[in-house]
TIBAGU-644592 format. One record per residue (C-alpha): residue number from 0; residue in one letter; chain; x, y, z. Coordinates in Angstrom, 3 decimals, always signed. Layout:
N
 timi dovex lumlum        X        Y        Z
  NUM     A      A        X        Y        Z
...
This chain:
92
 timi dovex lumlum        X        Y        Z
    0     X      A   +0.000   +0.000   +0.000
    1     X      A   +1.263   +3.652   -0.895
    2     X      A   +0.861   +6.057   +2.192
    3     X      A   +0.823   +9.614   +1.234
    4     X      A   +0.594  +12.961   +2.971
    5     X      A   -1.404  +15.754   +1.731
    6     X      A   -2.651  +19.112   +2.760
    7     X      A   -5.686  +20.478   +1.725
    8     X      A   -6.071  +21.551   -1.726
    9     X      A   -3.462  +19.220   -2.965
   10     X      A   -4.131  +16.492   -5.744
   11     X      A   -2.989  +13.025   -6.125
   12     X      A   -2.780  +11.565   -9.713
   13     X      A   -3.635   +8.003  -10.155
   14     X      A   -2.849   +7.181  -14.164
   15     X      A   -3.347   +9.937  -16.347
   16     X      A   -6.634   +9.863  -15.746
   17     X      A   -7.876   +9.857  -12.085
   18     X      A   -7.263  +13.026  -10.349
   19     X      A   -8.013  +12.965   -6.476
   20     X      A   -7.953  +16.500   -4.693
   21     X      A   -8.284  +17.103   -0.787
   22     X      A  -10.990  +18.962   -0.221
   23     X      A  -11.959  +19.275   +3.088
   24     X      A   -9.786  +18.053   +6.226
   25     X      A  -12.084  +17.675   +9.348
   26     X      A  -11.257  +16.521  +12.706
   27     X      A  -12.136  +13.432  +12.286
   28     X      A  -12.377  +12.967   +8.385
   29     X      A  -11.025  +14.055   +5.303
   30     X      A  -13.400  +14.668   +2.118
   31     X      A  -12.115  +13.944   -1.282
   32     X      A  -12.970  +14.783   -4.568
   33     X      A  -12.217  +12.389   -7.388
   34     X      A  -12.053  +13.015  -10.700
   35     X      A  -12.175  +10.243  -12.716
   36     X      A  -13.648   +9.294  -16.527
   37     X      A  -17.542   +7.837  -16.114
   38     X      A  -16.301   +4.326  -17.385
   39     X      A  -14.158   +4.166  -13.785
   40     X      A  -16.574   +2.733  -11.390
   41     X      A  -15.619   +4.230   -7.742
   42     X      A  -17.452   +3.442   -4.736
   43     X      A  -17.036   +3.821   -1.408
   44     X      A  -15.803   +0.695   +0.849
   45     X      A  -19.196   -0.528   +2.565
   46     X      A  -21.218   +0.525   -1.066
   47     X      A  -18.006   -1.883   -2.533
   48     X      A  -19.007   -4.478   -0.244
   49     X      A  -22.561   -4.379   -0.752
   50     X      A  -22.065   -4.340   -4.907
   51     X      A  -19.971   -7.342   -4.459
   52     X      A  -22.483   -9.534   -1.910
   53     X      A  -25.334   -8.862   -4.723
   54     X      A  -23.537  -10.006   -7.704
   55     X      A  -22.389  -13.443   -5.777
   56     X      A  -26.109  -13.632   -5.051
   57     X      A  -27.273  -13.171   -8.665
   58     X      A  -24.488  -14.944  -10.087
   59     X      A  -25.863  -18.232   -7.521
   60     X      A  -28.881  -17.285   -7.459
   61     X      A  -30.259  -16.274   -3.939
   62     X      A  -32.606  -13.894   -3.888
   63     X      A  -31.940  -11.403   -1.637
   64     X      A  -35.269   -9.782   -1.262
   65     X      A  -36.316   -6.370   -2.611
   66     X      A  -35.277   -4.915   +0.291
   67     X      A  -31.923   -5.578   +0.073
   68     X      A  -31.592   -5.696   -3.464
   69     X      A  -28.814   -3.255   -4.875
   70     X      A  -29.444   -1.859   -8.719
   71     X      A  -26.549   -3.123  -10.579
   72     X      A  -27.304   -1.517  -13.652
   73     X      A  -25.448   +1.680  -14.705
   74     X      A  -26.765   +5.170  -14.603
   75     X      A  -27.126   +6.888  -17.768
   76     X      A  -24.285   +9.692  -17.944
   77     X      A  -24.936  +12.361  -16.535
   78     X      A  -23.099  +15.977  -16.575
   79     X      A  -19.993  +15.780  -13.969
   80     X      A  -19.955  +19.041  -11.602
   81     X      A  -16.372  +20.866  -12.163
   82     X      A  -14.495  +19.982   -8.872
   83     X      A  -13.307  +23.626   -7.055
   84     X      A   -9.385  +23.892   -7.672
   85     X      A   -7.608  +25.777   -5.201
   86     X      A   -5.491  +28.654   -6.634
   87     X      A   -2.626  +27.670   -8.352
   88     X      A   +0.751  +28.662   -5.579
   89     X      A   +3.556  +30.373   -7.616
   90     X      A   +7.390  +29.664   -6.198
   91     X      A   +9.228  +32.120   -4.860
């Protein structure tokens, strides 16, 4: 696993085209914006999970009930909101 530090405002690159930016720091989580092209499925961890216990089920198939079920089918695209950049810092 890669540990990095960041501040707030400052991006990490993942590939050329996954961009994640700190947006928020609180004091006991951090908020991140990702950037990232609509055929790059990202979930968070416990959605992950969830995703993954529905398509063992279907691919078995158990039925997990309607209330449990998870859509597995794609949205259609929609318009991405611009993430807010910070100002760009010029060096001394």
């Amino acid at each position: 696993m890669l540990v990095l530090t960041r501040r707030h405002g400052e991006r990490i690159h993942i590939g050329e085209d996954i961009e994640v930016t700190v947006l928020e720091i609180g004091r006991d989580h951090v908020r991140l914006g990702i950037l990232a092209p609509a055929s790059v499925a990202v979930h968070r961890d416990e959605v992950y999970q969830e995703i993954l216990v529905a398509n063992k089920a279907a691919a078995t198939g158990t039925d997990l009930g309607t209330a449990d079920a998870i859509p597995v089918t794609p949205r259609p695209n929609r318009p991405r909101r611009p993430i807010p950049r910070p100002p760009a810092v010029s060096a001394l």
